[in-house]
C-alpha positions as CSV (number, residue, x, y, z in Angstrom):
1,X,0.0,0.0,0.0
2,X,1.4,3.4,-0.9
3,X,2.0,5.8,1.6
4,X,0.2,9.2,1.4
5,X,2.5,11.2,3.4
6,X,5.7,9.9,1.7
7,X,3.9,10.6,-1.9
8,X,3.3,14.3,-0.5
9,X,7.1,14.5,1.1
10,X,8.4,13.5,-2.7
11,X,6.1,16.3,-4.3
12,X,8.0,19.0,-2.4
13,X,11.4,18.6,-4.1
14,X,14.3,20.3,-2.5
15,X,15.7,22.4,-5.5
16,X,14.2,23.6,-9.1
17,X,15.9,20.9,-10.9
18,X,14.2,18.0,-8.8
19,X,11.0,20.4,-9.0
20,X,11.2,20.4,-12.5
21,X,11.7,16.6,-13.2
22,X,9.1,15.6,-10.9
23,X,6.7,18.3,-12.4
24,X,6.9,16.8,-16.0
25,X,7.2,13.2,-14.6
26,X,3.8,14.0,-12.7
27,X,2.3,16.0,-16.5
28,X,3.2,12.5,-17.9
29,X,1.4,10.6,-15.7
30,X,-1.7,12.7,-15.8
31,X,-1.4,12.3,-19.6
32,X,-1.2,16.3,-19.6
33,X,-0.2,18.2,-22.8
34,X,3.3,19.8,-22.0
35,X,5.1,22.7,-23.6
36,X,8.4,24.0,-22.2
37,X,10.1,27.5,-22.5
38,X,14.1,28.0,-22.2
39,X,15.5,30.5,-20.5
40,X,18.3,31.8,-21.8
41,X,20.4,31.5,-18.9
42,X,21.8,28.8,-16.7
43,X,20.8,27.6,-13.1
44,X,23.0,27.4,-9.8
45,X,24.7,24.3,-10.8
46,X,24.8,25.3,-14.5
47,X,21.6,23.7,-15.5
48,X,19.3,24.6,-18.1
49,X,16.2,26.8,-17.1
50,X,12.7,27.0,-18.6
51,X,9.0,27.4,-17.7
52,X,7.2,24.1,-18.1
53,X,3.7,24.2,-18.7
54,X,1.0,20.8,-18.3
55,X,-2.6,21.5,-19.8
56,X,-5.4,19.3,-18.5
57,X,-8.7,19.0,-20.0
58,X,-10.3,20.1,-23.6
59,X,-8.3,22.3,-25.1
60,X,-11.0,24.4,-26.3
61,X,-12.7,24.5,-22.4
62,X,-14.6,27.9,-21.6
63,X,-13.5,27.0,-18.2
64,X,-9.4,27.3,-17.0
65,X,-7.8,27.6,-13.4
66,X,-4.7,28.9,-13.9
67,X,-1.9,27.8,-11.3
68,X,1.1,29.6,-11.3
69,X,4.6,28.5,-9.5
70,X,7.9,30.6,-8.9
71,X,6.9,34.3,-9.7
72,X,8.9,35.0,-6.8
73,X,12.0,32.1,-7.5
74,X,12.4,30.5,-4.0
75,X,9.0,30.9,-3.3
76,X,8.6,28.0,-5.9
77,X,9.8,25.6,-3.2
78,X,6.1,25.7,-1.9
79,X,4.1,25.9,-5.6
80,X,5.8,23.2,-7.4
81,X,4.8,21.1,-5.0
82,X,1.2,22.3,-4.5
83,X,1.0,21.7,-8.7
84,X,2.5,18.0,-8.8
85,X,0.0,17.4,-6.1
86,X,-2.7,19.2,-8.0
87,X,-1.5,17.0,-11.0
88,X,-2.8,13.4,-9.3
89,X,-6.7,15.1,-8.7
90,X,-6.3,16.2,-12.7
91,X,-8.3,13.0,-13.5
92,X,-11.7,14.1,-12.8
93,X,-12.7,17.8,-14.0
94,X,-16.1,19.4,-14.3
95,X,-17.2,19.5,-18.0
96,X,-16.4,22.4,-20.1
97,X,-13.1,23.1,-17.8
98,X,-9.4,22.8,-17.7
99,X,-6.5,23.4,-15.7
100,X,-3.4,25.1,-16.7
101,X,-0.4,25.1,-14.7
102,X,2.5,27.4,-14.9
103,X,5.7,25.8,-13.3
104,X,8.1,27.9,-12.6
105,X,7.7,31.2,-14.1
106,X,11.0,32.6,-12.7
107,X,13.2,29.8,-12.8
108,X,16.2,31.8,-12.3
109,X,15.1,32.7,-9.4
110,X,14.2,29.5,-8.1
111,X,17.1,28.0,-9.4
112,X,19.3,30.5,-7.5
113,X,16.9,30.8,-4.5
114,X,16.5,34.4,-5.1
115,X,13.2,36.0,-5.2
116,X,13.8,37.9,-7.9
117,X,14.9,37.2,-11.6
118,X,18.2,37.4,-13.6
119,X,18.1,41.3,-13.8
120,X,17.5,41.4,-10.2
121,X,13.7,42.3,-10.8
122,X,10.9,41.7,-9.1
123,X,8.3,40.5,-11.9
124,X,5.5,40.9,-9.5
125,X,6.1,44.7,-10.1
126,X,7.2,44.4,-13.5
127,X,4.6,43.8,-15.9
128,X,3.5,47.5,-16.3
129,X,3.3,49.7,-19.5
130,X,6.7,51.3,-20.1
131,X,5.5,53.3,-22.6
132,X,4.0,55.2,-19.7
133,X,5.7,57.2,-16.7
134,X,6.5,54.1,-14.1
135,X,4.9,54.3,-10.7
136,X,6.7,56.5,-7.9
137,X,8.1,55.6,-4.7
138,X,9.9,58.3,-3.2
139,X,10.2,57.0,0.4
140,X,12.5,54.0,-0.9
141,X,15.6,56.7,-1.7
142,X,15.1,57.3,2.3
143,X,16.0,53.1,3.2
144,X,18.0,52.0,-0.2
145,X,21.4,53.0,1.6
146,X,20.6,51.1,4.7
147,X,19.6,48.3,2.5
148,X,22.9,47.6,0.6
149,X,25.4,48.9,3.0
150,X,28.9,49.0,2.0
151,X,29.7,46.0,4.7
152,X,28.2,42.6,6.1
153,X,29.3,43.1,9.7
154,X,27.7,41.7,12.5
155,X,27.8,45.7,13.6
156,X,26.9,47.1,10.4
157,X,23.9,44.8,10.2
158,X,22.7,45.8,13.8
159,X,23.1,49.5,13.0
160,X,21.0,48.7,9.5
161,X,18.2,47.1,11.4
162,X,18.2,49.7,14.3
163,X,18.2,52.3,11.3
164,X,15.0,50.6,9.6
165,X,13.0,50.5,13.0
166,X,13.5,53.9,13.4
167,X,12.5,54.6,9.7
168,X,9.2,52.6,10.6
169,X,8.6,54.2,13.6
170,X,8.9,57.3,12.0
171,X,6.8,57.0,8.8
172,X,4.3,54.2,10.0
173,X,4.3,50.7,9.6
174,X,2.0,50.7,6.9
175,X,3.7,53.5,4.6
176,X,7.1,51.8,5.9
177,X,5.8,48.5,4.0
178,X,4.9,50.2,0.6
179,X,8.1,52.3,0.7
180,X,10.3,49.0,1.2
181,X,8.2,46.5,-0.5
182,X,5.6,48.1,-2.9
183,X,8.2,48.5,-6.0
184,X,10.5,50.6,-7.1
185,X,11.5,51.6,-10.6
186,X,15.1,53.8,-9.8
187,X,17.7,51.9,-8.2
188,X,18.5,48.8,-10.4
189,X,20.7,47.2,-7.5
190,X,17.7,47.5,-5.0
191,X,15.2,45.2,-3.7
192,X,11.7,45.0,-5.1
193,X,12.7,46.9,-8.5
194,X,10.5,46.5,-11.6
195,X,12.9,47.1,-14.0
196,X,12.6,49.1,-17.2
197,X,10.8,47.0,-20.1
198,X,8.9,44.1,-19.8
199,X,11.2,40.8,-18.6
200,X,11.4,37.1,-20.3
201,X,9.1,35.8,-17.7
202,X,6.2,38.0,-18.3
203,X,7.2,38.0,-22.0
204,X,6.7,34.5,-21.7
205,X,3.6,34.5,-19.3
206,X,2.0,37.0,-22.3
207,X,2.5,34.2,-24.6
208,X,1.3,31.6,-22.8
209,X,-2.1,33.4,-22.2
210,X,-2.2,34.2,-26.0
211,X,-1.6,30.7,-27.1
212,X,-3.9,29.1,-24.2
213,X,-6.4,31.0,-23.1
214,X,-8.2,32.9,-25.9
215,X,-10.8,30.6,-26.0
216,X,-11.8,30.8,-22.3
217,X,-14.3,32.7,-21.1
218,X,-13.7,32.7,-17.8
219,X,-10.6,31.9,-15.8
220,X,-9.3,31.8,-12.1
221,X,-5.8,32.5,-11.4
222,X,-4.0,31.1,-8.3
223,X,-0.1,32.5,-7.7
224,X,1.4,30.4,-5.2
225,X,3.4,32.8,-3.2
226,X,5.2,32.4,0.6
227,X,6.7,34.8,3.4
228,X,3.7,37.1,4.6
229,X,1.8,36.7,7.4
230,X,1.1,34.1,9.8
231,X,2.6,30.8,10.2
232,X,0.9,28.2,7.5
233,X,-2.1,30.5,7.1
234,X,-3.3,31.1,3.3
235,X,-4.7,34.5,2.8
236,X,-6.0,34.8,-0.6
237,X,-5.0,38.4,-1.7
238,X,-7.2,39.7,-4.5
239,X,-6.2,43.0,-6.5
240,X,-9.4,43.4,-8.2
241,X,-10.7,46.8,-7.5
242,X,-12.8,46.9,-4.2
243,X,-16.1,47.7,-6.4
244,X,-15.8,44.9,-8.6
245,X,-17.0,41.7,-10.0
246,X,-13.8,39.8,-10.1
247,X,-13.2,40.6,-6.3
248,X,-16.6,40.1,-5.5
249,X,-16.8,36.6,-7.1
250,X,-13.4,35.6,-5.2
251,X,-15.7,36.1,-2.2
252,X,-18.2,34.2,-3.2
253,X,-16.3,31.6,-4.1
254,X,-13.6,31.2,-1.4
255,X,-15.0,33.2,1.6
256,X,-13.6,35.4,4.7
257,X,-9.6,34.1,3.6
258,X,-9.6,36.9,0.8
259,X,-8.5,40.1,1.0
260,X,-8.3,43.4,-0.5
261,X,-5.0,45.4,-0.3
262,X,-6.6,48.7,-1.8
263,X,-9.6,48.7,1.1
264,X,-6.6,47.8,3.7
265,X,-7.4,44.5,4.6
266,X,-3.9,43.1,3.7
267,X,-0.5,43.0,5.1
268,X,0.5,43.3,1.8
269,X,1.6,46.4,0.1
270,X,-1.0,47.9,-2.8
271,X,1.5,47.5,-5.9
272,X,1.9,48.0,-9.7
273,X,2.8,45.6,-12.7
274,X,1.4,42.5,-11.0
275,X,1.7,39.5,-13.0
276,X,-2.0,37.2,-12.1
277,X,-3.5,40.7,-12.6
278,X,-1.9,40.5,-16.4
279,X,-4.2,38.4,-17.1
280,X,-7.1,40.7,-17.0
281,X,-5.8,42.4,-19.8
282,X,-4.1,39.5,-21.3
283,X,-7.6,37.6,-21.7
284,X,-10.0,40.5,-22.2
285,X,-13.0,38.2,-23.5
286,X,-12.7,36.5,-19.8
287,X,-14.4,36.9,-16.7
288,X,-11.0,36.3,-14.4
289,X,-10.4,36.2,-10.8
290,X,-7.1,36.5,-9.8
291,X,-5.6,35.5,-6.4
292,X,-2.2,34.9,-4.7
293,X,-2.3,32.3,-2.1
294,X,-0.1,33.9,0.4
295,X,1.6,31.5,3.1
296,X,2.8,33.0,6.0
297,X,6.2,31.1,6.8
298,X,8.7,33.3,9.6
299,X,8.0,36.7,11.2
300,X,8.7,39.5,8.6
301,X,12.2,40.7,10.1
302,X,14.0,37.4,9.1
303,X,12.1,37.3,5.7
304,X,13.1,40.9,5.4
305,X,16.5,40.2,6.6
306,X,17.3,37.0,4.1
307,X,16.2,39.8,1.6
308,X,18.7,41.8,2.3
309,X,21.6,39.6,2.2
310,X,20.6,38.5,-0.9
311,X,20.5,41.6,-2.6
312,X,23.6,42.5,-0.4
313,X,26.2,39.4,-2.1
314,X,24.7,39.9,-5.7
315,X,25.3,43.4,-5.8
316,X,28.7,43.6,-3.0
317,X,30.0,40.2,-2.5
318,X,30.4,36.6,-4.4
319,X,27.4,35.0,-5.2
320,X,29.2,31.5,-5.3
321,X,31.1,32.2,-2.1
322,X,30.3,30.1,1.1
323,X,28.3,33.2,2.5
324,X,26.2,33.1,-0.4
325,X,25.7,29.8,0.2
326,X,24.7,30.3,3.4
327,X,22.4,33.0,2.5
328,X,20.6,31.0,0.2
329,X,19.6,28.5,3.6
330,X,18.5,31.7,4.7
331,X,16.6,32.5,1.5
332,X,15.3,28.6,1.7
333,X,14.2,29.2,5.5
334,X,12.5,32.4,5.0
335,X,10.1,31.3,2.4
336,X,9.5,27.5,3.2
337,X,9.2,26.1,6.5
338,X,10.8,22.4,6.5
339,X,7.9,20.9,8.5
340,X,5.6,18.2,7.8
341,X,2.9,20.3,9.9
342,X,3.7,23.5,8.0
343,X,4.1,21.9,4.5
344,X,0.6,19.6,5.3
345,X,-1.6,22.3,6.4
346,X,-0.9,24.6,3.5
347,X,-0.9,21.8,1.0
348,X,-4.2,21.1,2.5
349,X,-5.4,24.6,1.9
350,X,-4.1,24.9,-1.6
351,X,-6.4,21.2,-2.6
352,X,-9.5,23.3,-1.3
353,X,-8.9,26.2,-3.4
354,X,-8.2,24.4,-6.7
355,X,-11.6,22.8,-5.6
356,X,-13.3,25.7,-5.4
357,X,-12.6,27.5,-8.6
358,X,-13.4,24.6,-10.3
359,X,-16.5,25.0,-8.5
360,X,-16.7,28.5,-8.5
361,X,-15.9,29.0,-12.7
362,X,-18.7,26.1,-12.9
363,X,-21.4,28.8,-11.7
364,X,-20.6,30.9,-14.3
């Protein structure tokens, strides 16, 4: 008799490349159509990077849930493994429905247990118009200097984070959190920058979309994202506007777990150039919901601080030293909790959700 638990252990895999192969291995065994993207760049270990998709269901389905994996790299640790699970309940969808999962959309990032991609973006606050003047954040010229110091001392460290609690205290916690976390578009060696033209991930995303979903008329997105808020919660944060149908279906559908950063229910920062919200625009003859299933892993200083040190050796140290190697257990540690209890109760959480968009896009 197969053993559950050991079947869910092996669907977390412990880096992008095992994350990868047991991603397609799982596609082929659900008898999914497969497509994969290469990246033109090279992993940790030197291997070869690309978004893998696995399409379940008639291809011509009005119906699609959209999961997506790795927007934010290391954050894929959790995803992948909530798809390759998704992947074995494939077998039995509602009529008129598919599934469409996106592994890995930053697999640079995931690869190098970064959050961010091989230009140091954020694509989470990169897919904006460019042709357009690119959101302002003023109050991040106030912190970017006590973000990449010049040092990683144990005293220049503790002066950094005395220096950022007195910036908080200062400004407020919640104008503290968009200024440090709500994108920036002027300081290229910074954390949460959006760059300055459209990356190969959302590139790649817009493709996808054109190629998969044109047909669909409506479509739930679920972004599997770690690091904010409580430990193993799932908060589903919705960036629909507060007035409108696609926030007030995700309601409906998945009840008092979703919130809305732009009527302040959310930890999370109200940002530009998000990538599930793309999809609005990217499938305009679709009713979409869009969500990011937001686990909360380790309190926000230590994610904050593995942020840091990240940006910190890519920008002023050796990425392939031993530090960086430590701060990539860091990385690992601030965005996935290696417990069974941890890993168990959010895997259980993500099922239900997949279940209910199914259910919910079935009313429609």
């Amino acid at each position: 008799m197969s053993d559950p638990s050991a079947a869910l252990s092996a669907a977390f895999a412990p880096d992008y490349l095992s994350a990868r192969r047991a991603f397609l291995a799982a596609a082929g065994a659900a008898h999914a159509h497969t497509e994969s993207f290469a990246h033109p760049g090279r992993g940790l270990n030197g291997e070869d990077l690309s978004v893998d998709l696995a399409w379940v269901g008639p291809r011509d389905a009005a119906r699609v849930v959209v999961g997506i994996s790795g927007t934010h790299g290391v954050e894929g640790l959790y995803g992948s493994g909530c798809q390759i699970s998704q992947l074995t309940r494939a077998h039995s969808l509602p009529p008129d429905s598919a599934l469409l999962l996106i592994h890995a959309i930053n697999p640079h990032g995931f690869s190098w247990l970064r959050r961010v991609n091989e230009g140091n973006l954020d694509i989470n606050r990169n897919f904006i118009d460019f042709t357009r003047p690119v959101p302002v954040n003023d109050s991040y010229d106030q912190v970017h200097s006590l973000i990449l110091p010049p040092d990683f001392s144990e005293q220049r460290m503790a002066e950094m984070q005395a220096a950022l609690h007195a910036f908080i205290a200062r400004i407020g916690q919640r104008a503290a959190a968009f200024a440090i976390t709500g994108g920036q578009y002027t300081h290229p060696d910074g954390i949460f920058y959006g760059g300055t033209e459209l990356c190969w991930s959302n590139r790649t995303l817009a493709r996808i979309a054109g190629d998969y979903l044109q047909q669909a008329r409506a479509i739930c997105v679920l972004d599997h994202h770690t690091g904010l808020g409580p430990t193993a919660h799932t908060e589903l944060i919705c960036r629909h506007p507060p007035d409108s149908v696609g926030l007030a279906l995700a309601r409906r559908w998945f009840g008092a777990d979703v919130t809305s950063p732009q009527s302040g229910e959310s930890e999370s920062a109200v940002i530009d150039g998000n990538v599930r919200m793309a999809f609005v625009g990217l499938c305009p003859q679709a009713q979409v919901v869009a969500l990011a299933l937001e686990v909360g892993t380790v309190a926000q200083d230590r994610v904050l601080a593995a942020l840091i040190a990240d940006n910190w050796v890519h920008h002023r140290g050796d990425p392939q030293s031993p530090l960086a190697a430590r701060i990539r257990d860091q990385m690992r540690a601030a965005f996935f909790v290696d417990d069974a209890a941890w890993r168990d109760t959010c895997h259980a959480r993500a099922m239900t959700i997949y279940r209910q968009a199914f259910e919910g896009l079935n009313t429609l």
